[in-house]
Structures are given as structure tokens and as C-alpha cells.
C-alpha positions as CSV (number, residue, x, y, z in Angstrom):
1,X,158.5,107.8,92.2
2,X,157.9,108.5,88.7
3,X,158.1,105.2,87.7
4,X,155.2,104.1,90.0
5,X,153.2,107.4,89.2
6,X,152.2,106.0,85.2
7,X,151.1,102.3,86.4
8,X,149.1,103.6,89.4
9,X,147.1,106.1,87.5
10,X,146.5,104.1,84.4
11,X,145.6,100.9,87.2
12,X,143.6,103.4,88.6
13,X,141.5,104.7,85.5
14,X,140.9,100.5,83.9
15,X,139.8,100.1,87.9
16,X,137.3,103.4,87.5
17,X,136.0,102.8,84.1
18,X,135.5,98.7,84.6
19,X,133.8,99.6,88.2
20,X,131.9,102.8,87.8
21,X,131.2,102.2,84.0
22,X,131.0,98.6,82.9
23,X,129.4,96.7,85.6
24,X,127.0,98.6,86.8
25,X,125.9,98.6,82.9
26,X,126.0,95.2,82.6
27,X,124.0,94.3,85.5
28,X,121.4,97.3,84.9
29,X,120.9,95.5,81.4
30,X,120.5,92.0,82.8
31,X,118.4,93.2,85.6
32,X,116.2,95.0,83.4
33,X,115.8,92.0,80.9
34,X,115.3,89.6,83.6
35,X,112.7,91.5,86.1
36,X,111.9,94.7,83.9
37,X,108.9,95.2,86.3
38,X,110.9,95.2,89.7
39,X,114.1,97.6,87.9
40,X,111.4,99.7,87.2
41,X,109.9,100.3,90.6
42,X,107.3,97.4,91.2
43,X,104.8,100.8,90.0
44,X,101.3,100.0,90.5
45,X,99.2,101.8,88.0
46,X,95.5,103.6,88.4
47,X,93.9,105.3,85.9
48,X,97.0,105.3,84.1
49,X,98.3,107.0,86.9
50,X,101.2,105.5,89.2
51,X,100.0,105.5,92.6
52,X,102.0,103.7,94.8
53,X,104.8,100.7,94.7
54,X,104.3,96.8,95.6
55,X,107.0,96.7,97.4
56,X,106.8,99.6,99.6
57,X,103.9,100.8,102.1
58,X,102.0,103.2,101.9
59,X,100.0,104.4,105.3
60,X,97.0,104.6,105.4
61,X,94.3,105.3,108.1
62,X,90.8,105.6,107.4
63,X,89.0,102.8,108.9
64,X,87.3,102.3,105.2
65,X,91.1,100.9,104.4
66,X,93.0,97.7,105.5
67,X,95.9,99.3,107.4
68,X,99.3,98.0,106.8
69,X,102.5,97.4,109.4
70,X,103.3,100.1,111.5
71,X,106.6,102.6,110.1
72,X,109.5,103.0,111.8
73,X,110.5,105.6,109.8
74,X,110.5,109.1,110.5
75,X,109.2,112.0,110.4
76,X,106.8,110.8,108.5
77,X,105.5,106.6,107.7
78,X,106.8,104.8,105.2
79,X,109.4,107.2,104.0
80,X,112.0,105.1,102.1
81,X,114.6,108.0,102.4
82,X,114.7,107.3,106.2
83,X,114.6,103.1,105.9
84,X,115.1,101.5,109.3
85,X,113.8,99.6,112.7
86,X,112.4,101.2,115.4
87,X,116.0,99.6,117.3
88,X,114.3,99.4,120.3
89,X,115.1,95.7,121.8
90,X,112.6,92.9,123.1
91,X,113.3,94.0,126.8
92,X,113.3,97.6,126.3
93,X,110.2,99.2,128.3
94,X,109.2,101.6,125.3
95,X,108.2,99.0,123.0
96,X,106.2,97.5,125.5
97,X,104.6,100.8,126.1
98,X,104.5,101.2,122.5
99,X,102.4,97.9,122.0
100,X,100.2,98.4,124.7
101,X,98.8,101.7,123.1
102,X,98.8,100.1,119.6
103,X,96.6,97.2,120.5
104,X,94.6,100.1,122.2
105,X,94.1,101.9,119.0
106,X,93.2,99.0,117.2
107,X,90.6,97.5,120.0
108,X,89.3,101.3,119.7
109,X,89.2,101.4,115.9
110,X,87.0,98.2,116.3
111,X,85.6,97.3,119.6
112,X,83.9,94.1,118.2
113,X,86.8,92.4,116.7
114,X,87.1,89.7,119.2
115,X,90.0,88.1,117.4
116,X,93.8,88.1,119.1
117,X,95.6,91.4,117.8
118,X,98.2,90.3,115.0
119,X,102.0,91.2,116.0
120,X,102.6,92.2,112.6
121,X,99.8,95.5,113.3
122,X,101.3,96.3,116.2
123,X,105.1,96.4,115.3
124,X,107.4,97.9,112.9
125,X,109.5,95.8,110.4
126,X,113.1,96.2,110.2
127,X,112.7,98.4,107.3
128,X,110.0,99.7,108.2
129,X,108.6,99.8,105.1
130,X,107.0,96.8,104.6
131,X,104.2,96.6,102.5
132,X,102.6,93.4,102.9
133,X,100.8,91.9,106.2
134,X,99.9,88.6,107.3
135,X,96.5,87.4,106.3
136,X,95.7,86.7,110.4
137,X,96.5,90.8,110.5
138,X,94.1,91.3,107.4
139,X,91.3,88.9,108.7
140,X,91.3,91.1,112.1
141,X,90.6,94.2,109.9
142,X,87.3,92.6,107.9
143,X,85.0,93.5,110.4
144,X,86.2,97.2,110.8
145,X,86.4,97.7,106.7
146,X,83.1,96.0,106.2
147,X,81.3,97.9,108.2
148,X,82.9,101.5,107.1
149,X,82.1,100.2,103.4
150,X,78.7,99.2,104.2
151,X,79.7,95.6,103.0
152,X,79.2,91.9,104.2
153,X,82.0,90.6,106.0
154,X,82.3,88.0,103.3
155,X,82.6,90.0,100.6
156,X,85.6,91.9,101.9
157,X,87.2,88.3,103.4
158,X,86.7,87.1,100.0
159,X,88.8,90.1,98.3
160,X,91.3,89.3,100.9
161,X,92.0,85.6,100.1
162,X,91.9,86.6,96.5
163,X,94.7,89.5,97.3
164,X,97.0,86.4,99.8
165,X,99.7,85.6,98.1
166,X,101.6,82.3,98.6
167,X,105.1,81.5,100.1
168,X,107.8,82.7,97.1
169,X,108.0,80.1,95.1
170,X,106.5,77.9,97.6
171,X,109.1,77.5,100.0
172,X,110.6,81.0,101.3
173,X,108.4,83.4,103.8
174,X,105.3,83.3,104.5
175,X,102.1,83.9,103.3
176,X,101.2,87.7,102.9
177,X,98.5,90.3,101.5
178,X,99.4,93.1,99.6
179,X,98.2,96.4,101.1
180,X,98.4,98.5,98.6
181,X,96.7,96.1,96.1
182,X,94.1,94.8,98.4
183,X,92.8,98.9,99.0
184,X,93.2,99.8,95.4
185,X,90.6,96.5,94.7
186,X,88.3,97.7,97.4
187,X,88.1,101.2,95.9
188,X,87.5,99.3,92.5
189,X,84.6,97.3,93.9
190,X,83.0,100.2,95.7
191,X,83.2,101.7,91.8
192,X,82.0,98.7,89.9
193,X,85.1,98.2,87.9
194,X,85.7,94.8,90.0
């Protein structure tokens, strides 16, 4: 047994120090030297202040804002401690339910939008964290934003287009606008810094 005890525990120590020490350094260093801005959070900065993330929603609710995908996550939206679906399946009666009163809240929010609802404003992502929405979900908002902005619908639909990003690198996904991003701009234009 003794024998066995010295290469186990020296196997085990190269095995700790390699694993827990040297790759996690090594990628950390190529990550941050390859995509310094994504290692670092993604940190959207206002007023020198950090106010939010690109890559994770934020919720908001006033109907001055563009509102994002809905959160699974509980007890409170877009909480990245608590990442995850809603698990409820296509069939299951309590998503329908749930759809039915979202599309209710959103035809209340803005009984003029005529347009179809968006299924990205009435469902959660997978992560639920999502912070990006389709630009049919965005255009469905103009109406509701202008009017609580005191705007012209083309104003606000022309901040939208200028906030829709592409497919990644012009193949993967789909197009999407970036919450976050597209509010902070309407708060800049409603302050003259745009």
C-alpha cells in the first residue's frame, strides 16, 4: 500500500496544480487578450457609471421603455443567479394560460397597436435572461414608446433600426435589438446628447 500511496498523491498534486492552476490561467489570459470586452462583463457604461450588461436583460416596465423578453427567472426578472426556462412544455395548459394574459397586457399597454403580438414578448428564453428581441417585437412597441415620449413614430423606428443588429457574422441567429442599448439611446435623445 505504501508503495501506491507516493505515486497517487504526487499524480494527484501535478493533476491539481495543471487543472486548478495552469489552465484556467492560461485560458483567462487568452480570453482576456482575445475578447477583453466580453471577460470583462460586456459592461455598458453611463456617465461613467456601469449600468447594465449587453448580454444580460434588464426588466424594465414603464411604457416610456422598449420592454425586453419576458424572465423566467425567479423571484425576481432577469436574475442571473437563478438562470433557467420556465420548463413548462408546448402542451402544457399553463403556458397557454400564461400567453393568453401576456398578449392581454400588451394589447392593454397599447390598444392601438394593430400589429400581430411577437412570440419573443410573450415568452421566456431558455435562460431567461435574454437581452436582445427581435426587431418584429421592437417595431410592435414604437407606437406605445412614441407616444409616452411625446415623439413621432418615426423617430423612435428610426433609433430602432439604428440599434438592429445583424446575424453574427452574417450567418448564425437572427437579427436582434439590443434592449438595454436601444433605452439607454432613447434616454440620450430625450437629453440631447444623441
Amino acid at each position: 500500500m505504501k508503495t501506491l500511496l507516493r505515486p497517487m498523491l504526487s499524480l494527484f498534486v501535478v493533476l491539481s496544480v495543471i487543472t486548478g492552476l495552469v489552465y484556467p490561467l492560461v485560458v483567462t489570459g487568452i480570453g482576456r487578450a482575445a475578447f477583453s470586452r466580453e471577460t470583462a462583463g460586456s459592461l455598458i457604461y453611463r456617465d461613467g457609471k456601469a449600468v447594465g450588461s449587453s448580454l444580460i436583460g434588464q426588466n424594465f416596465d414603464e411604457p416610456k421603455y422598449f420592454w425586453g423578453r419576458l424572465s423566467a427567472t425567479a423571484p425576481m426578472p432577469d436574475n442571473a443567479m437563478s438562470s433557467g426556462g420556465s420548463n413548462f412544455g408546448p402542451l402544457n395548459p399553463a403556458l397557454a394560460d400564461a400567453v393568453k394574459a401576456r398578449i392581454a397586457a400588451l394589447r392593454e399597454a397599447d390598444p392601438s397597436a394593430t400589429l400581430p403580438v411577437p412570440g419573443d414578448l410573450v415568452t421566456a428564453s431558455a435562460s431567461g435572461l435574454d437581452p436582445a428581441i427581435s426587431p418584429a417585437a421592437a417595431d410592435y412597441q414604437v407606437t406605445r414608446v412614441a407616444k409616452a415620449r411625446d415623439l413621432a413614430p418615426d423617430t423612435v423606428r428610426s433609433l430602432v433600426a439604428r440599434y438592429t443588429e445583424g446575424r453574427q457574422w452574417g450567418i448564425f441567429g437572427e437579427p436582434r435589438v439590443n434592449v438595454l442599448k436601444l433605452n439607454l439611446a432613447l434616454d440620450a435623445l430625450a437629453h440631447g446628447r444623441i
